[in-house]
N, C-alpha and C positions, 0 to 999 in steps of 0.2 A: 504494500500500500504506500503509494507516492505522498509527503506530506502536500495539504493542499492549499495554492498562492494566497496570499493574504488577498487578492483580489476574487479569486474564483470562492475564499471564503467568505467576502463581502455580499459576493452574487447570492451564493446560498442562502447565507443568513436574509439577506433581505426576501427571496422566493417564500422561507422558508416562514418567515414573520406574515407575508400575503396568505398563505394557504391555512394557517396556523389562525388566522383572522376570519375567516371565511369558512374554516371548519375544514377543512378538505384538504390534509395532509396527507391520509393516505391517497386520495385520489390524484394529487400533484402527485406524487411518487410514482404511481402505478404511471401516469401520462408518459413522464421523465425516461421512466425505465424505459414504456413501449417504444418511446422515439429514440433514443441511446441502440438498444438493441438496433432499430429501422438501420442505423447509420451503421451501425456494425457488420449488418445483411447485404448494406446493398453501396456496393463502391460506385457506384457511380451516382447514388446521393451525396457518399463520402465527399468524392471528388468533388463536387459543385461546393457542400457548403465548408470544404478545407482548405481548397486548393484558391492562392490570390489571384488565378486566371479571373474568375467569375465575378462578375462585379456586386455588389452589395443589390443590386433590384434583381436580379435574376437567385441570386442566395435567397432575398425574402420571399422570390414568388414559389422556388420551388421546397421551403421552408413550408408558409402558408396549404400549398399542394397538398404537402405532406400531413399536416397535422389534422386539416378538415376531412382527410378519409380516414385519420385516427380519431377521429371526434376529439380532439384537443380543447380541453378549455379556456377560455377568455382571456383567463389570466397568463396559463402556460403559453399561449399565441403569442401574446403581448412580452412577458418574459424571453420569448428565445429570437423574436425580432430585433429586440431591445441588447440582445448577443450580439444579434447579426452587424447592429447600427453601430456599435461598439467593438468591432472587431473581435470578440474575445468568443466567439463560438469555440475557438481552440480549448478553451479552456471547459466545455459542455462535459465532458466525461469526470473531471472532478471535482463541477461544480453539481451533478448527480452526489456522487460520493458523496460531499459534503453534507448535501440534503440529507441524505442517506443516515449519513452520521446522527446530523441532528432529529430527524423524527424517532431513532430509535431511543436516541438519548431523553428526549420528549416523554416518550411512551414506557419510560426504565428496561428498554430493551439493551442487552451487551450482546455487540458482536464481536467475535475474536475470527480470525484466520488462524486454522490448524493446518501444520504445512509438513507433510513426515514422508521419509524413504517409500514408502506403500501406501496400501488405503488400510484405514483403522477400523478396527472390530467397532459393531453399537457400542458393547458395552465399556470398549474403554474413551469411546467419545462422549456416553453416558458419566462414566467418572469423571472428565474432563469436563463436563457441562458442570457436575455439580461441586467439582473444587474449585470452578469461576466462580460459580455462583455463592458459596459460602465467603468465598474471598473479598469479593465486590458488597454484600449482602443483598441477593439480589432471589429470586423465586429460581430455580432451575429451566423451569417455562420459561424463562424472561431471556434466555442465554442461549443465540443463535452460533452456532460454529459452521463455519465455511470448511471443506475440507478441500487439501491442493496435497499433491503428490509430486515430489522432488526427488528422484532417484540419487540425486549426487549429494543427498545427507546421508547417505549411505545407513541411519539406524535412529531412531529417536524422532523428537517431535520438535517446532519451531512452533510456540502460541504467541500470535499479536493479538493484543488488544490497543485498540486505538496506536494510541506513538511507542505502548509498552508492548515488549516484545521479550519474553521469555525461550531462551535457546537451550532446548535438552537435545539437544541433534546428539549423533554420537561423532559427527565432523566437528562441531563445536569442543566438545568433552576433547579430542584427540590433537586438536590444535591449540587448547590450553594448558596440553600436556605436556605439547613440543617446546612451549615458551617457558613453560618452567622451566624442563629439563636445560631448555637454553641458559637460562637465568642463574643454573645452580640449585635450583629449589628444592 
């Protein structure tokens, strides 16, 4: 998880303050997501609204295009025009994020990123939910893990939450090893 610009966190926070006023955080989210995803699917959306060939009216019409056959609402329309006019559409994927962050934060949801050599059994993604969650003091329910598979940790787990980031890798352990042993230790 890339930390996110103090401007793409500006963007959010203020998105985040509109939906949050209007009641409709999860449904800003779901919008966000479905259009995030769009751009992800389809490079030649990509293209038009990444690339500085494309001029800023052609970015909003085919912006606009997009969101009316997502049924995008008012606000979220207004919001990623307001991107486009601003140049900072670059910044769309973690000013999601952000939002992201903040409605879970909103609703006492914790998400962490589990990042291990394999994919991990329930049950010990189940013990990892609920030692967040005792840690943080938080319901077990409340504690979303993402799970990502890194074969070049070769053994163990890497848990983010937010900017904390707890490293049980066994690549970790073996390279703290090496610096002792360097060190004298």
């Amino acid at each position: 998880m890339a930390r996110a610009s103090s401007a793409a966190r500006r963007y959010a926070r203020a998105l985040f303050a509109i939906a949050r006023e209007e009641w409709r955080v999860d449904e800003v989210r779901r919008e966000l997501g479905a259009l995030a995803a769009l751009l992800d699917e389809s490079q030649e959306l990509h293209d038009v609204m990444f690339r500085p060939l494309h001029p800023v009216g052609e970015r909003r019409a085919a912006l606009a295009g997009v969101m009316a056959r997502l049924g995008t609402s008012h606000s979220v329309r207004n919001f990623c025009c307001f991107l486009v006019d601003q140049r900072r559409m670059i910044d769309f994927a973690t000013i999601v994020a952000e939002f992201d962050r903040l409605a879970d934060e909103a609703a006492g949801r914790l998400s962490a990123v589990v990042t291990s050599a394999r994919p991990r059994a329930e049950d010990q993604l189940e013990r990892l939910r609920r030692t967040l969650a005792q840690r943080t003091g938080r319901d077990p329910r409340d504690v979303q893990l993402e799970t990502r598979v890194d074969p070049g940790l070769v053994g163990g787990a890497i848990t983010q939450v937010g900017d904390v980031v707890f490293d049980g890798s066994l690549r970790h352990h073996l390279q703290q090893l090496r610096s002792n042993l360097m060190k004298g230790i």
